[in-house]
C-alpha positions in Angstrom: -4.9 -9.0 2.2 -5.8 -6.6 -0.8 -3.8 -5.1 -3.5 -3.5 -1.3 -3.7 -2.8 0.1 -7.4 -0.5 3.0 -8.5 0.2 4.5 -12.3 3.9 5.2 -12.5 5.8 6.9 -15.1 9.0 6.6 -14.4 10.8 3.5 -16.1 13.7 2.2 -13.7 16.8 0.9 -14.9 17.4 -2.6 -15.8 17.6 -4.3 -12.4 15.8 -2.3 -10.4 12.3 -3.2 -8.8 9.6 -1.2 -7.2 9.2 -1.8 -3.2 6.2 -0.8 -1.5 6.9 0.7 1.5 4.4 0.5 4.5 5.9 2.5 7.4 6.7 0.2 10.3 5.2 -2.9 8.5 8.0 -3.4 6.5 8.8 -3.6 2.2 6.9 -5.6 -0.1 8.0 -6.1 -3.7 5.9 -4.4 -5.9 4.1 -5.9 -9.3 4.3 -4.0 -12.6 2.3 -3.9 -15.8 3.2 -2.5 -18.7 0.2 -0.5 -19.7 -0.5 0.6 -23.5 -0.2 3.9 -23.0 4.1 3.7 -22.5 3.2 3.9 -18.5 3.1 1.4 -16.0 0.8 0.6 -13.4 2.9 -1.0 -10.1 0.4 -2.9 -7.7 1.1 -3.4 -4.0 0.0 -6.1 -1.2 -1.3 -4.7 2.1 0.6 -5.8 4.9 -0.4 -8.3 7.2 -0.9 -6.6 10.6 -1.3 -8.3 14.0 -5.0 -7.6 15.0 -5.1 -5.0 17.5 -7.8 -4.2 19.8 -8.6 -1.2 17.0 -10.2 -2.2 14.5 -8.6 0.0 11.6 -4.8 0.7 11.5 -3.6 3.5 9.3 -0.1 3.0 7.4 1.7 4.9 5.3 2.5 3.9 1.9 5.3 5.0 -0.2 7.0 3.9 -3.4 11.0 3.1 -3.5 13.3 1.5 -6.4 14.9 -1.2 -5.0 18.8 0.8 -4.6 17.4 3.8 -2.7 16.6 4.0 0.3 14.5 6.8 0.5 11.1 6.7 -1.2 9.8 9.1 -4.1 6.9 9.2 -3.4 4.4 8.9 -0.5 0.7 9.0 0.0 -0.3 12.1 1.3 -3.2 10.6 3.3 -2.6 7.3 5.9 -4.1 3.9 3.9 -6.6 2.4 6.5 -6.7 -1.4 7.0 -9.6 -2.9 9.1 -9.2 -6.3 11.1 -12.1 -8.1 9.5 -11.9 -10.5 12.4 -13.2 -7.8 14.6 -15.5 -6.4 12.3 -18.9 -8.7 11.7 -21.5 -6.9 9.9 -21.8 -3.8 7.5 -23.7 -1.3 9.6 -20.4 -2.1 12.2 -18.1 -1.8 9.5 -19.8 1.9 8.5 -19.3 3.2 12.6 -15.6 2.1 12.6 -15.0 6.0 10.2 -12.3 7.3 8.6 -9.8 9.4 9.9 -10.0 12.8 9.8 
């Protein structure tokens, strides 16, 4: 599991929390740091995927406040996660590719 890092702006409300959104993998509370330039930096955990015979899976991450439902904003690319269990060596690692 590895942690993905966003800057945000946007200061929510008292109350709210950021949730990282991974398409059908499900919410994850996100983590926020204050940073010292006003903004905020919001960190999110990969979800845990069942390995799959493939050995990278993309998702889709977005970015919600905790009382919406839709997200505000989404990565415009998929976020690839390998299953390091399939993958044993760098030079294997290097053929799996990225999507194109």
């Amino acid at each position: 599991q590895e942690t993905i890092t966003l800057k945000v702006l946007a200061q929510l409300p008292l109350g709210e929390v950021y949730e990282c959104v991974y398409n059908k993998y499900g919410n994850t509370p996100a983590t926020v740091t204050q940073l010292e330039d006003g903004t905020a930096s919001v960190s999110c955990n990969t979800p845990i995927v069942q390995p799959t015979i493939e050995r990278n899976i993309p998702v889709t991450l977005s970015l919600k406040a905790s009382s919406n439902q839709e997200p505000f904003v989404t990565a415009s690319e998929p976020i690839m996660i390998y299953d390091c269990t399939i993958i044993s060596t760098c030079q294997e690692c290097n053929a799996v590719g990225m999507p194109e």
